[in-house]
C-alpha positions in Angstrom: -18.3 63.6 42.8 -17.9 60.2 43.8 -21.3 59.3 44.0 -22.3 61.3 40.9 -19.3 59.0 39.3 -21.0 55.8 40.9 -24.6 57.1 39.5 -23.2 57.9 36.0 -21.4 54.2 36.3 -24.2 52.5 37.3 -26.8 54.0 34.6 -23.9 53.1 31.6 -24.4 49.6 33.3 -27.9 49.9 33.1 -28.1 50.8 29.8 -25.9 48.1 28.7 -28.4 45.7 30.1 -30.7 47.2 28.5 -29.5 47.0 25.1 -27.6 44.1 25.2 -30.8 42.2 26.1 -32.2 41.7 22.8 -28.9 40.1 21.7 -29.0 38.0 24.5 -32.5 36.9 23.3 -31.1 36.5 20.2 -27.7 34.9 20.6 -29.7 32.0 23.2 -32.1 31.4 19.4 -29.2 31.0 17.4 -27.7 28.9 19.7 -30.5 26.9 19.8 -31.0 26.3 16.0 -26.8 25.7 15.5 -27.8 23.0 17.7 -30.5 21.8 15.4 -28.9 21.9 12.8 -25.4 20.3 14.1 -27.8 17.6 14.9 -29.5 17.5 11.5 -25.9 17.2 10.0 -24.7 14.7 11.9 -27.7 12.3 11.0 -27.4 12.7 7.6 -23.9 12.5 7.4 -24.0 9.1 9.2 -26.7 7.9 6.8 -24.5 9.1 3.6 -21.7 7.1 5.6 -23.8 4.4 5.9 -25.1 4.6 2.5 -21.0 4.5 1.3 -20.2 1.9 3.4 -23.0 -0.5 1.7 -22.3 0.3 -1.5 -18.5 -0.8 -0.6 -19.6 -3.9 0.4 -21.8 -4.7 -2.1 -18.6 -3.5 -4.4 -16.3 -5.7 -2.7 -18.6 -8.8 -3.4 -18.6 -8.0 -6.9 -14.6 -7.6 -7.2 -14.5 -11.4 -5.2 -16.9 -12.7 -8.0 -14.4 -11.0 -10.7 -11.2 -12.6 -8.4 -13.2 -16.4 -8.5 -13.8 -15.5 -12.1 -10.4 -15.3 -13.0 -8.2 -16.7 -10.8 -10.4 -19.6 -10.0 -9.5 -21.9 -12.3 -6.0 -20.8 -12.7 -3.0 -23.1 -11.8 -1.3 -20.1 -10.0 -4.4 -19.7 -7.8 -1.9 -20.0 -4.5 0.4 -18.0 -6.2 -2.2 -14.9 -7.1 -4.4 -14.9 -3.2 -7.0 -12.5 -3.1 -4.7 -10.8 -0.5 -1.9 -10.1 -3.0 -4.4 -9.1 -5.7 -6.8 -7.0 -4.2 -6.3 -2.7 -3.5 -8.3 -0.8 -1.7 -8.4 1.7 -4.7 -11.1 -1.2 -6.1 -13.9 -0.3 -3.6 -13.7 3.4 -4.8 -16.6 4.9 -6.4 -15.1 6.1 -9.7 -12.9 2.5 -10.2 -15.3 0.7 -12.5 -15.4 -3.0 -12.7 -14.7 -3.5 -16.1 -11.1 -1.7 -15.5 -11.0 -4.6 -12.1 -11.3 -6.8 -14.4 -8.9 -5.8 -17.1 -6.1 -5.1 -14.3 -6.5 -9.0 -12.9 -6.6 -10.4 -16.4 -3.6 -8.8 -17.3 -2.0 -9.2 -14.0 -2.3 -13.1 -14.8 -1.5 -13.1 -17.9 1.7 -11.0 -17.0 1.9 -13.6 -14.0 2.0 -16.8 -16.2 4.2 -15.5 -18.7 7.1 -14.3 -16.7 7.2 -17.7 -15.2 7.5 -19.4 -18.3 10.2 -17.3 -19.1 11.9 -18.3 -15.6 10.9 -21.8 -16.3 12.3 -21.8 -19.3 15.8 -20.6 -18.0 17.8 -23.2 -17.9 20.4 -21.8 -15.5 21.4 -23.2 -12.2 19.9 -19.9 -10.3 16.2 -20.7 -12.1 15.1 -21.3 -7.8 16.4 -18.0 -6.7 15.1 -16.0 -9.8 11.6 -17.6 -8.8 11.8 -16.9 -5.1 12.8 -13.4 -5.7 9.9 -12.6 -8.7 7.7 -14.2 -6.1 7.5 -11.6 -3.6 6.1 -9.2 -5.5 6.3 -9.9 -9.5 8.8 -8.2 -10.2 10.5 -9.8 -13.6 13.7 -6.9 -13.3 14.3 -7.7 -9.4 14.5 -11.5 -10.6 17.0 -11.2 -13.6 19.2 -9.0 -11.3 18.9 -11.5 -8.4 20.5 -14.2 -11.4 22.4 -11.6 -12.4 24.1 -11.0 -8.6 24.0 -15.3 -8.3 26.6 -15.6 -11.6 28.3 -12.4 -10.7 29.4 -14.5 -7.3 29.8 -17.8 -9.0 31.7 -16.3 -11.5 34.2 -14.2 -8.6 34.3 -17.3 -6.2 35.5 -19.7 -9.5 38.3 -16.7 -10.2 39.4 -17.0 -6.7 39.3 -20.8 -6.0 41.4 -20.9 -9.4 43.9 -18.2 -8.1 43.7 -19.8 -4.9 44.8 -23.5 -6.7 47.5 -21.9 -8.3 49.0 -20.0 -5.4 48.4 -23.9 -3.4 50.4 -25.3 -6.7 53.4 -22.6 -6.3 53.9 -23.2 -2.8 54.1 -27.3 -3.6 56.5 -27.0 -6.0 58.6 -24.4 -3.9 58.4 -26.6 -1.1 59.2 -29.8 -3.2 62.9 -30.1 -4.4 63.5 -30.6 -7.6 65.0 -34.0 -8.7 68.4 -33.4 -10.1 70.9 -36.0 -10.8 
C-alpha cells in the first residue's frame, strides 16, 4: 500500500508537470513582454516629462517678460520682486498668460493705491501701518495694526493721566495746608 501510495503520488506529480508546463511556457512570455512594455512606458513617460518640463520653462520666460513688462518701470519695483509676485500656479498648463498678466496689473495697481491711502494718513502710526501692509499687502492687517497703535496710545494717556492725579493726591495729602 505504501508504494502503490508513493506510485499514485508520484504520477499526480507527474502529471502536474505535465500540464503545468505550457503555463510555464507561457507565464516566462508574458513576463518577458510586461518587461517590454514597462520599458516602453517608462521612456515615453520620461519624454512626456521632458516635453512638460520644456514647456515650463519656456512658460516661465514668458511670465518674466510679463513681470519686466510691468513692474519694470514701476517705482515699487523693490517693493513687488519677482519672488513676491510670482506662483507656481503660473507655469501650469491651463493658466493663460493673458490672466498672468491681468493678476500683476491689478496686483500693482492695488499695490500703489493702498499706499497712497497709507501715505495719505496723516496719523502718527503711518510707519507701522506701512511695515505691517508690507509683508504681505494686506490693507485690513494694516488699519488694525493703527487700530492696536491708538488703542495703546489712547490706554497708556488714560493711565499716565490717572497716574498724575493719584501723584497730585498724595502731594497735597503729604503737604499741609497753610492755615493761619
Amino acid at each position: 500500500l505504501n508504494k502503490f501510495s508513493k506510485a499514485l503520488n508520484d504520477g499526480k506529480k507527474d502529471v502536474k508537470k505535465m500540464m503545468l508546463e505550457p503555463y510555464s511556457v507561457f507565464e516566462g512570455q508574458v513576463k518577458e513582454l510586461i518587461a517590454i512594455v514597462d520599458e516602453a512606458n517608462a521612456n515615453i513617460d520620461s519624454q512626456v516629462k521632458a516635453y512638460e518640463q520644456k514647456k515650463r520653462d519656456e512658460k516661465l520666460v514668458k511670465v518674466q517678460e510679463i513681470y519686466d513688462e510691468i513692474f519694470g518701470d514701476s517705482d515699487l519695483l523693490s517693493i513687488l520682486t519677482w519672488d513676491r509676485v510670482f506662483k507656481p500656479t503660473y507655469l501650469n498648463a491651463t493658466t493663460t498668460l493673458k490672466s498672468i498678466k491681468t493678476e500683476m496689473t491689478e496686483l500693482l495697481e492695488r499695490v500703489t493705491n493702498e499706499l497712497n491711502i497709507i501715505d495719505n494718513d496723516n496719523g502718527e502710526y503711518q510707519f507701522e501701518m506701512k511695515e505691517a501692509y508690507l509683508k504681505d499687502f494686506n490693507m485690513a492687517e494694516a488699519l488694525t495694526v493703527k487700530q492696536r497703535f491708538e488703542e495703546n496710545a489712547r490706554r497708556k494717556a488714560e493711565y499716565e493721566a490717572k497716574r498724575q492725579a493719584e501723584l497730585e493726591a498724595r502731594r497735597q495729602f503729604l503737604t499741609p495746608s497753610k492755615s493761619k
